[in-house]
C-alpha positions as CSV (number, residue, x, y, z in Angstrom):
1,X,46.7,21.4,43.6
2,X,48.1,22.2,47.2
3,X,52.4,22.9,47.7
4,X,52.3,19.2,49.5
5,X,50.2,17.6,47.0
6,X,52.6,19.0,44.1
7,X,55.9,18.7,45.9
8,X,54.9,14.6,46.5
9,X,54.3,14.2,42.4
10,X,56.1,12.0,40.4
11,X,57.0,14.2,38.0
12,X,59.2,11.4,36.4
13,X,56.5,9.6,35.8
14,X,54.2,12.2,34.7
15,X,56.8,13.3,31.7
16,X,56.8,9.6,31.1
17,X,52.9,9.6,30.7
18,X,52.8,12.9,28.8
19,X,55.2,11.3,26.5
20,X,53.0,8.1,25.7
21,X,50.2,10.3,25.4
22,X,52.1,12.3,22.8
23,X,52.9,9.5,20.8
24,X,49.7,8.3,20.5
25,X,47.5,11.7,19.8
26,X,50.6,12.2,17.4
27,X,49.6,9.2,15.4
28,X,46.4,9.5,15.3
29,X,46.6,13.2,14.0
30,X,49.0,12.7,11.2
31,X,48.6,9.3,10.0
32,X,51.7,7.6,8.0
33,X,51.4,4.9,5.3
34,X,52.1,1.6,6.3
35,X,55.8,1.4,5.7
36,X,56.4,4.9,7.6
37,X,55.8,7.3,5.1
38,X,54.1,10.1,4.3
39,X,54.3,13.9,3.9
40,X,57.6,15.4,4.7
41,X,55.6,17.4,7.5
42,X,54.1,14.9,9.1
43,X,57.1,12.5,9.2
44,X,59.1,16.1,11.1
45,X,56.0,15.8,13.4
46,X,56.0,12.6,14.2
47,X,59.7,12.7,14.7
48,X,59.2,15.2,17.2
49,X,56.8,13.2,19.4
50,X,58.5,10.2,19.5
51,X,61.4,11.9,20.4
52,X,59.9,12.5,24.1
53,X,60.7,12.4,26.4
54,X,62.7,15.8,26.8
55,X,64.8,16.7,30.0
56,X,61.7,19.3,32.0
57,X,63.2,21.6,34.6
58,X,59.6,22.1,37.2
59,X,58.0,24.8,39.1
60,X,55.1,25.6,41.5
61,X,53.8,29.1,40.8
62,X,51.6,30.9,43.5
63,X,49.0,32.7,42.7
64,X,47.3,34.3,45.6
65,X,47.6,38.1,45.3
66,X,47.4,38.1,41.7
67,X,44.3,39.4,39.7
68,X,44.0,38.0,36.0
69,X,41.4,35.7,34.1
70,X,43.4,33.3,33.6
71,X,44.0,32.3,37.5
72,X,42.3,28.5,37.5
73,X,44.0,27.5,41.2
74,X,46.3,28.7,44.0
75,X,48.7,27.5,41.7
76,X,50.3,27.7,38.2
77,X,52.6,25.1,36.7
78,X,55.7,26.6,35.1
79,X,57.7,23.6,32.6
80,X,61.0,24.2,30.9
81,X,62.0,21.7,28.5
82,X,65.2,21.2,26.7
83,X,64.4,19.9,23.3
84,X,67.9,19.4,22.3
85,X,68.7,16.2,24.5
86,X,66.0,13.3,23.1
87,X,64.2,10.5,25.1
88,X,65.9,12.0,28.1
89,X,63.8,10.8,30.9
90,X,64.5,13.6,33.1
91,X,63.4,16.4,35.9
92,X,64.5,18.5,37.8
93,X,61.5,20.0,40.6
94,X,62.3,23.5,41.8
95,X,59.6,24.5,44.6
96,X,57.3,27.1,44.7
97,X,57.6,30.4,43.5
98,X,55.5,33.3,44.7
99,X,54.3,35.5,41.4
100,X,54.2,38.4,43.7
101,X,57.9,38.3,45.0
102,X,59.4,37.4,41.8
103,X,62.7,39.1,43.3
104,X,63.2,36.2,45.6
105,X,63.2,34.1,42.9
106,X,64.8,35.8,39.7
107,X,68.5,34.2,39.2
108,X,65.7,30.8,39.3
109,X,63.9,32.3,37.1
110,X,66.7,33.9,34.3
111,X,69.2,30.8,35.1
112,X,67.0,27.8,35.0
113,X,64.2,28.6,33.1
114,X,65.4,31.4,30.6
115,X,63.7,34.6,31.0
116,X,65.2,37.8,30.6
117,X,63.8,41.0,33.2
118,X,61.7,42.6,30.0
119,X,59.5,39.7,30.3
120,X,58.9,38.9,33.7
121,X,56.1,41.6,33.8
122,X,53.7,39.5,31.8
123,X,54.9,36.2,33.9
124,X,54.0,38.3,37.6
125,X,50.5,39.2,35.5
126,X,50.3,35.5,34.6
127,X,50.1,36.9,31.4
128,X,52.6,34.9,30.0
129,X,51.5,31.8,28.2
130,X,54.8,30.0,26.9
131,X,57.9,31.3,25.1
132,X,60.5,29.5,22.4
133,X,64.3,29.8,21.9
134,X,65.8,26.9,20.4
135,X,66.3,24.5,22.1
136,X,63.9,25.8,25.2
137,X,60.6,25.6,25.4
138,X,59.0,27.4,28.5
139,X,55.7,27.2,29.4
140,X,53.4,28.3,32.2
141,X,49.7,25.8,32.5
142,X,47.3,27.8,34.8
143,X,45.4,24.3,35.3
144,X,46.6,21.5,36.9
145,X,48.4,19.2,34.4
146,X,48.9,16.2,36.6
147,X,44.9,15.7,37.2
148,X,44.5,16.8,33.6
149,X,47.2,14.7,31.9
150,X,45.6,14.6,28.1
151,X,44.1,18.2,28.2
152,X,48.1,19.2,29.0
153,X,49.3,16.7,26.3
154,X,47.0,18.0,23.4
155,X,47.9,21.4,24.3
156,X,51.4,20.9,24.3
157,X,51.0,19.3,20.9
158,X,49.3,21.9,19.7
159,X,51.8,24.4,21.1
160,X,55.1,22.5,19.9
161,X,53.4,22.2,16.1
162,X,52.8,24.8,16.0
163,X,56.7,26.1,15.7
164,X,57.6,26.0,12.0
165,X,62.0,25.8,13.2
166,X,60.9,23.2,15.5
167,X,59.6,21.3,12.9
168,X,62.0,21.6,10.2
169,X,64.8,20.8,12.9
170,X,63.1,17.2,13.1
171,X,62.5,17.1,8.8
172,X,63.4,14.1,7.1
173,X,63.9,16.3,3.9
174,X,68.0,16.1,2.6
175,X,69.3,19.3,1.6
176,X,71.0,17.8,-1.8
177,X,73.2,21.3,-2.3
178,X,74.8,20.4,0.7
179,X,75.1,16.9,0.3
180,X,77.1,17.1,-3.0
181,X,78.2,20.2,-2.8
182,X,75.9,21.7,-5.6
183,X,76.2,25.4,-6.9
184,X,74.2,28.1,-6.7
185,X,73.3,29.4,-10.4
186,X,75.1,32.7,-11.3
187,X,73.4,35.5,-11.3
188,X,73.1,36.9,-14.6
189,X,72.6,40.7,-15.9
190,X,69.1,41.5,-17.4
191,X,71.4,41.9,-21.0
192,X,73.0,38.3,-20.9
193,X,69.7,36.7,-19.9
194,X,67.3,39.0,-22.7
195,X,70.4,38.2,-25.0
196,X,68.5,36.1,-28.5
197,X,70.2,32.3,-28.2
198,X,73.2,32.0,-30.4
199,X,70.2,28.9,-32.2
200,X,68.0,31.8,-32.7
201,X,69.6,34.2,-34.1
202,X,70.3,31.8,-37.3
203,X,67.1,33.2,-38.7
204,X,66.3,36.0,-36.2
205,X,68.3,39.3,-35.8
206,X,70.5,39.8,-33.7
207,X,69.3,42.7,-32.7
208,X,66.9,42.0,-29.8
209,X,64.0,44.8,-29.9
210,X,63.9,43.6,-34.0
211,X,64.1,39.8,-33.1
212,X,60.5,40.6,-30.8
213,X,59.0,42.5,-33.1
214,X,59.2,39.9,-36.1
215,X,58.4,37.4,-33.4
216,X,55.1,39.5,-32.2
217,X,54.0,39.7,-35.8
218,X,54.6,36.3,-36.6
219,X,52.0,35.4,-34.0
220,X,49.9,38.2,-34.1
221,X,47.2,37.2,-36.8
222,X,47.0,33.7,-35.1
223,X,43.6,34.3,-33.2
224,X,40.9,32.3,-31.2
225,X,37.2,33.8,-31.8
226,X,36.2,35.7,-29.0
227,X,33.8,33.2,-27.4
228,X,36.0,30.5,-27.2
229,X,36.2,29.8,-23.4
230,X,38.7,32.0,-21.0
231,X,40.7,29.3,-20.3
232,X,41.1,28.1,-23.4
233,X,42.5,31.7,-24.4
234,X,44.5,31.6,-21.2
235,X,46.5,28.5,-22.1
236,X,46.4,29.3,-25.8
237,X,48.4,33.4,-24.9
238,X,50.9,31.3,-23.0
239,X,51.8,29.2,-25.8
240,X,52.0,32.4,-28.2
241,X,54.0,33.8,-25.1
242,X,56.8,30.8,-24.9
243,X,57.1,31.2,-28.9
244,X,58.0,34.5,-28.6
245,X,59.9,33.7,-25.5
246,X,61.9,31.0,-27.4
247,X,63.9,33.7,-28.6
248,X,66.0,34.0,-25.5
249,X,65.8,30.2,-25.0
250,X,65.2,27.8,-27.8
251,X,64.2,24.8,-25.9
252,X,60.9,27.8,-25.1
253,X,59.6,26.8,-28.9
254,X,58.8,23.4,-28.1
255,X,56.9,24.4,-24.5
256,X,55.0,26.6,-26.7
257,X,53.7,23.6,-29.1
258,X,53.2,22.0,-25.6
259,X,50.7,24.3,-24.4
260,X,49.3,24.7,-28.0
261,X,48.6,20.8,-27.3
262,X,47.1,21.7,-24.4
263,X,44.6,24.4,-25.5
264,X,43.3,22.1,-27.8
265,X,42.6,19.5,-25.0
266,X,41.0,22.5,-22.7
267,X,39.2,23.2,-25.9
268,X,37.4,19.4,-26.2
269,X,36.5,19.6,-22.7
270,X,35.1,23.0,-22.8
271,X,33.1,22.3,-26.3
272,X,31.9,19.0,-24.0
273,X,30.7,21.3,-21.4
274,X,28.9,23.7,-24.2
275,X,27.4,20.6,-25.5
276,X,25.9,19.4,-22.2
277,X,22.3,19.2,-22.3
278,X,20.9,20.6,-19.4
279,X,19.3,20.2,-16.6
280,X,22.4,17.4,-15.9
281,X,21.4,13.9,-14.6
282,X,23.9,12.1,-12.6
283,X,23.5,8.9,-11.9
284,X,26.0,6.4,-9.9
285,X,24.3,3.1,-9.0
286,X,20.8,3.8,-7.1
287,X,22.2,7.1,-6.7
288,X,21.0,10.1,-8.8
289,X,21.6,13.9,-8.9
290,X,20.1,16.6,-10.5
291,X,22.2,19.5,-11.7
292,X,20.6,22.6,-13.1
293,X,23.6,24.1,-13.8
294,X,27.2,22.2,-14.0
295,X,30.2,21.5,-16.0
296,X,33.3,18.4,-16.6
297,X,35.1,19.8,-13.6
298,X,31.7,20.8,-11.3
299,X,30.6,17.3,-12.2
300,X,34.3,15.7,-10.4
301,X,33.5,18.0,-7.5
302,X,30.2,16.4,-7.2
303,X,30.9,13.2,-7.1
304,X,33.9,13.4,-4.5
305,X,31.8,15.1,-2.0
306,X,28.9,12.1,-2.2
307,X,32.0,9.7,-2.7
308,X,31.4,8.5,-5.9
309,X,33.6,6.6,-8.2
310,X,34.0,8.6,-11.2
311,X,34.3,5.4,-13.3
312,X,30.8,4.3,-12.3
313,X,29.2,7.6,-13.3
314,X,26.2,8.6,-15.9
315,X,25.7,12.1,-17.0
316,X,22.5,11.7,-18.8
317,X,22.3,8.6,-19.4
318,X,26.4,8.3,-20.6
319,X,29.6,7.3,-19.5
320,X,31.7,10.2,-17.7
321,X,33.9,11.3,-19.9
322,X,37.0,10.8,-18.2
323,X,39.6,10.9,-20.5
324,X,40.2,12.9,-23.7
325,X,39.7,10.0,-26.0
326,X,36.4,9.3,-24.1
327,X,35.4,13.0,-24.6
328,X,36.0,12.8,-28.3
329,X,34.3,10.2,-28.8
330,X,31.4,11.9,-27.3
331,X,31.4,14.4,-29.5
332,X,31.6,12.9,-32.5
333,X,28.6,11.1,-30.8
334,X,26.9,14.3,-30.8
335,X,27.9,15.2,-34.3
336,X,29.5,17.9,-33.2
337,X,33.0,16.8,-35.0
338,X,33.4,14.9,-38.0
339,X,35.0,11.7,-38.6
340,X,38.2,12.6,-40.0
341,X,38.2,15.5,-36.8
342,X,38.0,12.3,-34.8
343,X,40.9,10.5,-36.2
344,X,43.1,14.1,-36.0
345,X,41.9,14.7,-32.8
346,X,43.2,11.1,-30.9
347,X,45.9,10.2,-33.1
348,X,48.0,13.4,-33.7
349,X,46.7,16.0,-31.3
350,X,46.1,14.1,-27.9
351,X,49.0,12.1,-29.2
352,X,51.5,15.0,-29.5
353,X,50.0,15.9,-25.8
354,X,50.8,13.1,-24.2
355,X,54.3,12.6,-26.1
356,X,55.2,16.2,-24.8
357,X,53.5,15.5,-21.2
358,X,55.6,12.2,-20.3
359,X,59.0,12.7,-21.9
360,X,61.8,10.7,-20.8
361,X,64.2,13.0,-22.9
362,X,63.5,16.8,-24.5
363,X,62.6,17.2,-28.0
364,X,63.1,19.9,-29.8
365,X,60.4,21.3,-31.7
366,X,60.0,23.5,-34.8
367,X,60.5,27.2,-35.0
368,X,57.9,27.6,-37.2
369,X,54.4,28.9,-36.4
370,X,52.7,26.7,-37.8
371,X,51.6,24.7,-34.6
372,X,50.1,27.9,-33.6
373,X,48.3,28.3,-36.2
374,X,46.5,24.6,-36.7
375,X,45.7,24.4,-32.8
376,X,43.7,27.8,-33.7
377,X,42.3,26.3,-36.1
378,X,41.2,23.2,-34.5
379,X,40.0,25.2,-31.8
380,X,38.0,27.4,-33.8
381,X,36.2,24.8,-35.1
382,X,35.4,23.3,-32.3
383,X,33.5,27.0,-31.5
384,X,32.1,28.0,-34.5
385,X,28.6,25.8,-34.3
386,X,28.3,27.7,-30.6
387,X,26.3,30.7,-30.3
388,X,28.3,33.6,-28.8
């Protein structure tokens, strides 16, 4: 780009263009859904780009006499825009600057277009490559951006999102403390917060290190066999760890027959998986798969990346199992559970899942262990035909 060719730009209209350009790159990148939502993110983005265009202050930077890499013409492009003012069609062009006699050009350079003197080494190095202070944005483009208007468009959009304060100062999210006022919790000592709930202590002691150690032996003999799938054991230590937990909170005891719930659901699945005959056959339509190896959860993977509905899907020769009910049914199928297990298993235990899963108000479960102790059961039975 020569000095004449530059200084005779409409730079007007090519902040106007860059602006459409970023609208539309913008909505192609982060697609909303069709009555203008979407993820809080991409809604900030978004936001930003259709709030172009900004106010740009405009610079011709000189080049000759400089070594670096970067160099691309006899001249640089230096922008500055103000990100406060929106769809402000705006510019202000200020000439050429020589990089070597920055001096001849420095209350230009500090006053309009924000740099301070411990930076201007790496702009006379062309080193500099752009620089954020809300609300500026200074940049310096080492190709022409007028010739090269959508290169310079999808660079700045990459550049702008990539500012996290940028794009929270454009989030639709509401901050709801302010709004109404809300409180922040107190902040409680480690004694008032480990202090056993005025509910437990009518049949716990007072006495805190006593109230865990009845609480640890209460729970201590209920036990998984040792082959029982790690993340069955995983769910089924939380669910021991919330009962003993509910001594400090009560509402803790029903969480803990929640996850007890739970284990037993991981449990059917896993006993599914155990069951699995193997090599797997998948078959979806005029599709089919052959897995040597796989499991419930391998088998979703699958089918997402060939894009297949899991509701049309065979695993040798049988319905997916998508549901709990589904998988029981599957193993009674397979004589691994009985008939009465069946009934147990959809009618009380999936039951008590799903009532504990979609509440619409808290209940308030039993202190006893005895939850506990029947999900280990159940799970235990579902692992005792399986060969460690």
């Amino acid at each position: 780009m020569s000095t004449s060719l530059a200084i005779s730009v409409d730079w007007t209209a090519f902040l106007e263009d860059v602006g459409h350009r970023l609208k539309k790159l913008a909505a192609d990148r982060w697609k909303l859904q069709p009555d203008g939502s979407g993820h809080d993110t991409w809604l900030a983005l978004r936001r930003l780009f259709d709030a172009f265009p900004f106010p740009l202050d405009v610079a011709l930077v000189g080049t000759t006499g400089i070594e670096s890499n970067r160099k691309d013409a006899a001249y640089a492009t230096l922008f500055r825009y103000d990100i406060a003012q929106r769809n402000t069609l705006a510019v202000r062009f200020h000439g050429v600057i020589q990089a070597d006699d920055l001096s001849s050009h420095l209350e230009l350079l500090q006053t309009v277009f924000g740099f301070e003197e411990d930076n201007l080494g790496g702009f006379e190095k062309l080193n500099f490559s752009w620089q954020w202070a809300f609300p500026h944005f200074t940049q310096l483009v080492m190709y022409d951006p007028v010739s090269k208007a959508e290169d310079y468009a999808r660079d700045l959009l990459d550049d702008l999102s990539s500012l996290q304060d940028l794009v929270e100062e454009f989030s639709p999210k509401i901050d709801f403390n302010h709004k109404y006022a809300l409180q922040a919790n107190a902040i409680l000592e480690e004694a008032t917060i480990l202090q056993v709930s005025e509910l437990s202590s009518s049949f716990a002691p007072s006495d805190r290190a006593e109230a865990l150690r009845r609480a640890q032996q209460w729970t201590a003999e209920i036990q998984l066999l040792r082959h029982v799938p790690e993340q069955v054991q995983h769910v089924f230590r939380l669910a021991k760890q919330l009962y003993i937990f509910g001594l400090f909170e009560y509402y803790f005891y029903t969480v803990s027959h929640h996850y007890a719930y739970l284990a037993v659901e991981s449990a059917l699945y896993h006993r599914w998986n155990a069951a699995l005959k193997l090599p797997a056959m998948l078959t979806h339509g005029k599709d089919a798969l052959t897995l040597p190896r796989t499991s419930r959860m391998s088998i979703q993977t699958t089918c997402r990346q060939h894009g297949w509905g899991l509701g049309h899907l065979l695993v040798n020769g049988r319905p997916y199992p998508r549901t709990a009910s589904m998988t029981i049914m599957q193993l009674r199928e397979d004589s691994i559970i009985t008939d009465w297990q069946l009934d147990r298993f959809k009618r009380v235990w999936m039951e008590l899942r799903n009532i504990h899963s979609h509440l619409e108000f808290p209940p308030i479960g039993s202190t006893s262990t005895g939850t506990l102790a029947r999900a280990a059961e159940q799970i235990n039975m579902l692992f005792d035909s399986v060969t460690p």
